[in-house]
N, C-alpha and C positions, 0 to 999 in steps of 0.2 A: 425237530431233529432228535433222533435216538442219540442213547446215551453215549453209545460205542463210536458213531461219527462223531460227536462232539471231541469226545477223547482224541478221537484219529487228527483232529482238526487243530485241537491244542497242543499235540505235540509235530503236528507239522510247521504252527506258529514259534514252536521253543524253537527245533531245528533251524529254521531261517533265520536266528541269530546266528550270524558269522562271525568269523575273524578278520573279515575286510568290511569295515566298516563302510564304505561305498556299494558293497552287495545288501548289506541290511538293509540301507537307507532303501533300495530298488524292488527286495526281496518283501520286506514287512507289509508295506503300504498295502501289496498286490495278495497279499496274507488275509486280512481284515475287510480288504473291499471285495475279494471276490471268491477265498479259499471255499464257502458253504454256498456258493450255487455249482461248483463242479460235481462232474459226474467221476462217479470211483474210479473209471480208468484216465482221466486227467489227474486226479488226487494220486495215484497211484504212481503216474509217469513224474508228480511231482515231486513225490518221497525218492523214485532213483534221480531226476535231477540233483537233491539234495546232498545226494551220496557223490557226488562228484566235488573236482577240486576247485574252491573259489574263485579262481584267475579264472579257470574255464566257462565256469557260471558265466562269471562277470563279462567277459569277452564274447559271448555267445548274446546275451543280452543287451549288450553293444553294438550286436550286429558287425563284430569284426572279424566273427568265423561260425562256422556251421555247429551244431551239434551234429552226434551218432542220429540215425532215421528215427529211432524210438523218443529220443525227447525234443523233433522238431514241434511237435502239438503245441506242448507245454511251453518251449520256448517263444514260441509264436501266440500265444496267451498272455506270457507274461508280455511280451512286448507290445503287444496290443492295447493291455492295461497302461502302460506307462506312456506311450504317444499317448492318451485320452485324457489320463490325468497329468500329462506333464511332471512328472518325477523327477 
């Protein structure tokens, strides 16, 4: 892994700490198990998931409302991860 992914990678891991500490608990795991085999436009769709407001995160990952088109991918990732691993 180049140097400049790695970086991308670490500060995608810092951002996933929240302030709702039920998001981190969902958010970190799927950080470490799976953020370095995505491809740049999933990493990409992840950093503007990121930029959104926690409750929506959270709720979107709960599967108790949709995301905008652009981060169903990634939502559909993350949640994929966490049915597998049980989270």
């Amino acid at each position: 892994m180049d140097c400049k992914r790695s970086t991308r990678l670490e500060r995608l891991r810092w951002r996933s700490r929240r302030g709702l500490l039920e998001l981190e608990l969902l958010l970190l795991p799927f950080v470490d198990a799976e953020m370095g085999d995505l491809s740049d436009g999933l990493l990409a769709r992840f950093e503007k998931l990121l930029d959104c407001d926690d409750m929506d995160i959270y709720e979107w990952l709960m599967a108790r409302s949709e995301p905008e088109r652009e981060l169903v991918t990634i939502v559909a990732e993350v949640r994929g991860f966490l049915a597998r691993t049980s989270v």
